[in-house]
C-alpha positions as CSV (number, residue, x, y, z in Angstrom):
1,X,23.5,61.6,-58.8
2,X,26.9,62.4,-57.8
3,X,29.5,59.3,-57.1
4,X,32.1,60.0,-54.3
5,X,35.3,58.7,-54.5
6,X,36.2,58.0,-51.0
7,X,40.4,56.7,-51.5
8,X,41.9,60.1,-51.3
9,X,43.5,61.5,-47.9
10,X,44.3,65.2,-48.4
11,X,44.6,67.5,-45.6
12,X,42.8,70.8,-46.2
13,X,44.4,73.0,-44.0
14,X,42.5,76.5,-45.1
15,X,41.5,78.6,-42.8
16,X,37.9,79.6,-42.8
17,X,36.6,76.3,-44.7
18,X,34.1,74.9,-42.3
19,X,32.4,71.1,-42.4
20,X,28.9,71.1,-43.0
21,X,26.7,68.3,-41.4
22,X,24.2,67.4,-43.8
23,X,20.7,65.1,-43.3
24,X,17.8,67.8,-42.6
25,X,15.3,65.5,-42.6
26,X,14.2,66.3,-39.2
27,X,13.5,69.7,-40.6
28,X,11.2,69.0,-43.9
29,X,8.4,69.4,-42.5
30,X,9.5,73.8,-41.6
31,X,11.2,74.0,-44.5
32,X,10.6,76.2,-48.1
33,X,9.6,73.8,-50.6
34,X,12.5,72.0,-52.7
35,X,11.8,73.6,-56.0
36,X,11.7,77.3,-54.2
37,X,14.8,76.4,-52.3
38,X,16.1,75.6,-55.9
39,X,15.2,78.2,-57.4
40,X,17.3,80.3,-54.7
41,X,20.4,78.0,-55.3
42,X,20.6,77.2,-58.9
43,X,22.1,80.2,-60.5
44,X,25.0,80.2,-58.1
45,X,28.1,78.1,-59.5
46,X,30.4,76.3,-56.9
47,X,33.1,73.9,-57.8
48,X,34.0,71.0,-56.7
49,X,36.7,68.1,-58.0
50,X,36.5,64.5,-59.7
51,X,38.2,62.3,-61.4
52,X,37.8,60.9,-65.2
53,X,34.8,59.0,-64.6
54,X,33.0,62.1,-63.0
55,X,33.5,60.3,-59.6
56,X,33.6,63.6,-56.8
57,X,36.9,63.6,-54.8
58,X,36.8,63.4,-51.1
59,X,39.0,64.7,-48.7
60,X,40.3,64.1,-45.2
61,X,39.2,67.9,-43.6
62,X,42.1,68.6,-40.7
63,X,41.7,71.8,-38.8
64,X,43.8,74.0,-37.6
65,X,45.2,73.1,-34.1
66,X,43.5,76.1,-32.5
67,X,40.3,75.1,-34.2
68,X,39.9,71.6,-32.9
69,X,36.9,71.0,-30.5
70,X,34.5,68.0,-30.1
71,X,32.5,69.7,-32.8
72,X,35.1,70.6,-35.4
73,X,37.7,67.5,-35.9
74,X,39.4,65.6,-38.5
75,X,36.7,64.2,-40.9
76,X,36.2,63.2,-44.7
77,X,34.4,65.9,-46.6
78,X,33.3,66.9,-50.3
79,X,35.2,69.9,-50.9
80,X,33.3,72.8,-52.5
81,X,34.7,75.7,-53.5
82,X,33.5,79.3,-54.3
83,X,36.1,79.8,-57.0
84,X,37.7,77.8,-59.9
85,X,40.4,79.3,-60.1
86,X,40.9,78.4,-56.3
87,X,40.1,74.6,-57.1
88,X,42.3,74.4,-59.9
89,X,44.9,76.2,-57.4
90,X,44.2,73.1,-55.1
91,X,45.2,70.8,-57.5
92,X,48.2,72.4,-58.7
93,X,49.5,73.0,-55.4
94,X,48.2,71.0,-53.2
95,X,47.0,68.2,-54.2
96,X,50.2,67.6,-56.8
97,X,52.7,67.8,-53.7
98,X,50.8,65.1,-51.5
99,X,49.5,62.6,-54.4
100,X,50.5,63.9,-57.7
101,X,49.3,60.7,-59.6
102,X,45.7,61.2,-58.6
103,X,46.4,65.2,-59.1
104,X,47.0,63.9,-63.4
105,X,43.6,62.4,-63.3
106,X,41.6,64.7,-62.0
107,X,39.8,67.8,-62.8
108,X,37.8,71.0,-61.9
109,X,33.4,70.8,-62.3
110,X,31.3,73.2,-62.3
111,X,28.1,72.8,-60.0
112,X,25.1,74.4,-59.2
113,X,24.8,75.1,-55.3
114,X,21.4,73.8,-55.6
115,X,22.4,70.2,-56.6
116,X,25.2,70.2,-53.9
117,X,21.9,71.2,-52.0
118,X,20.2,68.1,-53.5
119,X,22.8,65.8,-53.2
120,X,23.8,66.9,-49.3
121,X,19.7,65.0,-48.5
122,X,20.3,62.3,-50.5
123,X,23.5,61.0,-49.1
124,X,25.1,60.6,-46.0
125,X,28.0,62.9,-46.8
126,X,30.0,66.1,-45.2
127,X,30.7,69.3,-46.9
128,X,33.0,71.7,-47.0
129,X,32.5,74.6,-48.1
130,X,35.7,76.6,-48.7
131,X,35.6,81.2,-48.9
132,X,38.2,82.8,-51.3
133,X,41.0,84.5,-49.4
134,X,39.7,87.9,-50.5
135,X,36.6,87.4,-49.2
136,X,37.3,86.0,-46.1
137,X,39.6,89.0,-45.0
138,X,36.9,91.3,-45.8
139,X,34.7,89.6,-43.9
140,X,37.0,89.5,-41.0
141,X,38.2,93.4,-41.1
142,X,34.1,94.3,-41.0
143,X,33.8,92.7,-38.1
144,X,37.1,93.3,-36.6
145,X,35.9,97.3,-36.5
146,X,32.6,96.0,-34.7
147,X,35.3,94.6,-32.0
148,X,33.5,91.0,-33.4
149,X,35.5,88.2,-34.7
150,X,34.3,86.1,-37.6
151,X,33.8,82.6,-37.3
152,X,34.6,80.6,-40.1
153,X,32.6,79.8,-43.4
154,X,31.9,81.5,-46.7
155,X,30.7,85.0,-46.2
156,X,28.5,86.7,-48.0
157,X,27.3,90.4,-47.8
158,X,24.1,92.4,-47.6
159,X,23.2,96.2,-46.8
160,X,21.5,96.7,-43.7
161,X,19.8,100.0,-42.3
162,X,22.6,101.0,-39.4
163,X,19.8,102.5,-37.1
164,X,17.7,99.3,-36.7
165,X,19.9,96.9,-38.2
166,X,17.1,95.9,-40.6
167,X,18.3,94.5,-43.9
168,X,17.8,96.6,-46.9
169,X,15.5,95.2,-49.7
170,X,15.9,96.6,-53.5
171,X,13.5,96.4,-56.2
172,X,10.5,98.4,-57.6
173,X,6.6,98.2,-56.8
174,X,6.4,95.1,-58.4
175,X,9.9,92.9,-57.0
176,X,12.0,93.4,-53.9
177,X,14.5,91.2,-53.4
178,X,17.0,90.6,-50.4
179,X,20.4,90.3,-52.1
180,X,23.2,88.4,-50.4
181,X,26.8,89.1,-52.0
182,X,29.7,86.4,-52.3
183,X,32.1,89.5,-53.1
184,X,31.8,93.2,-51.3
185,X,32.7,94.7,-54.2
186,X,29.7,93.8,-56.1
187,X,27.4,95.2,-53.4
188,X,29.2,98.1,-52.7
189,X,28.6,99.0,-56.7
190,X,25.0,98.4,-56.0
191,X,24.9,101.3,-52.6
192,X,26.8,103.3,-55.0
193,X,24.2,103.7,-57.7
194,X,21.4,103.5,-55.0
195,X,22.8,106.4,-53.5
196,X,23.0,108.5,-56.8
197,X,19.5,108.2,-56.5
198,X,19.0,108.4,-53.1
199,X,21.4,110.5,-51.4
200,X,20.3,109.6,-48.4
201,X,21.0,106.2,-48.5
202,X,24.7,106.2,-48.2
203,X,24.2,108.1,-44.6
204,X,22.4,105.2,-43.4
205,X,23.6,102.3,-45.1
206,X,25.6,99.9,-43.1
207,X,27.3,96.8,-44.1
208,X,26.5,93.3,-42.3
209,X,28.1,89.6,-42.6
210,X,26.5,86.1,-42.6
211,X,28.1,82.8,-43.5
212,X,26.5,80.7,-46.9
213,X,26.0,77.5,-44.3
214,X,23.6,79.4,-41.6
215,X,21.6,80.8,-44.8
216,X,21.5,76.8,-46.1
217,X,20.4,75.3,-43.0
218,X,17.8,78.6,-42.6
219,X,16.3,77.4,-45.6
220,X,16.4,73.8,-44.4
221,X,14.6,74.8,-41.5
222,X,12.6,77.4,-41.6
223,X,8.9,78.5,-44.0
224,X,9.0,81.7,-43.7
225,X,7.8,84.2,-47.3
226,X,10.3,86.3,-46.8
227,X,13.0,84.2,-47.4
228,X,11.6,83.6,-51.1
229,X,12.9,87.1,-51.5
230,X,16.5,86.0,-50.9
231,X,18.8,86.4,-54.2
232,X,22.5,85.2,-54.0
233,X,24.3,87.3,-56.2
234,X,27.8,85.8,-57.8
235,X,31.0,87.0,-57.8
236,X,32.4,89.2,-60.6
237,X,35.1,86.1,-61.4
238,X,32.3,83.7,-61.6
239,X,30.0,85.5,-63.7
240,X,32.8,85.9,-66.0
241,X,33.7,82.1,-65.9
242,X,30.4,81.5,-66.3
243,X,29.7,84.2,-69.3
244,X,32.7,82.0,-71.2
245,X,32.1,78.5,-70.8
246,X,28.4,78.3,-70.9
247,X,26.1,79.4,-73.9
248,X,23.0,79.6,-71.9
249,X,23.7,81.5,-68.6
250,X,19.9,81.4,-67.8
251,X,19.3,77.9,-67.5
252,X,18.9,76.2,-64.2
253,X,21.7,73.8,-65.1
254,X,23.9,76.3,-65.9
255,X,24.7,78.7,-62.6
256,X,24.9,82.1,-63.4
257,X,23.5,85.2,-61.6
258,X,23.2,89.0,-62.1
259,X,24.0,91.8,-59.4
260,X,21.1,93.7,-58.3
């Protein structure tokens, strides 16, 4: 079980990082079981930071002045990130400039989503889940050309059918899964080859946005099949960070995950 430790004050200050309320327990009873929920989660890395002992930092989360409402205010958090290089960014920079003792003693660890997902029920603790940049100015400029305006969180990415809006499934007789996509980039190569195949395809492909914390709290909430078919497919950095530190990319412990 993860430790917090609770004596750090650090403002956040990124834009798009949103604080996620955790305790579903009102929900257990709708929700996918734990070990399929898991099983969704696991091969995605996310990464968070502690100290020598392995004690998880935790951070005063300030938004921005034009963000502040009754639900969105200053608050301490666990600070997850998508990327490691963005977390050791946060302690070069940031966290260096505002406490540079505690930035010596301190490191970057690599987490499955699905124990942040384990951890988030068994303690009385915020997240924070914080998008790369690139991400979160794709995400924007998709919507931003559907005169929509995103609202904050991680996106991720899927194909959708642009006359009913239905999301596309991919697989064979045997599979289909519903990919979700932390990088655009990833499932753009995936319409690509689809459409060598299909030339069709790319006619009526569209692409659609949905933030990592409303697909969390569906599976906290909701029993539905389909959402067994749900795969979260990482981004290209990731899988490479993953691919050089870990030995055995297909073990539950160790996230990694493979574009459709």
């Amino acid at each position: 079980m993860m430790k917090y430790l609770n004596r750090c004050i650090i403002t956040l200050g990124i834009v798009g990082a949103t604080v996620l309320s955790t305790g579903f327990d009102q929900f257990k009873a709708l929700a996918l079981p734990n070990e399929q929920i898991l099983e969704i989660l696991n091969p995605v890395p996310v990464f968070t930071i502690a100290n020598q002992e392995g004690v998880t930092l935790t951070i005063t989360v300030t938004p921005k002045e034009d963000e502040v409402s009754k639900d969105n205010q200053e608050q301490s958090a666990v600070v997850v990130f998508m990327s490691h290089q963005q977390a050791n960014d946060f302690i070069d920079t940031k966290l260096k400039t505002e406490n540079p003792e505690l930035a010596d003693n301190v490191s970057v660890q690599t987490v499955p989503l699905g124990r942040i997902f384990e951890e988030s029920q068994n303690k009385d603790v915020q997240l924070t889940y914080v998008p790369t940049q690139e991400s979160l100015d794709t995400a924007k400029g998709i919507l931003e050309e559907e005169g929509k305006e995103y609202q904050g969180g991680v996106p991720l990415f899927f194909a959708k059918d642009k006359s009913n809006g239905q999301p596309f499934l991919f697989g064979d007789e045997t599979k289909q899964v519903f990919p979700l996509f932390f990088e655009k980039t990833r499932l753009d190569n995936t319409v690509e080859q689809v459409s060598k195949q299909d030339p069709d395809f790319a006619a009526n492909v569209g692409i659609e946005v949905i933030p990592l914390e409303q697909v969390l709290a569906t599976l906290q909430q909701d029993d539905d099949e389909a959402l067994q078919q749900i795969e979260l497919v990482i981004s290209t950095e990731s899988q490479e960070y993953i691919r050089q530190n870990f030995s055995d990319a297909s073990s539950a412990e160790t996230p990694a995950a493979e574009a459709q």
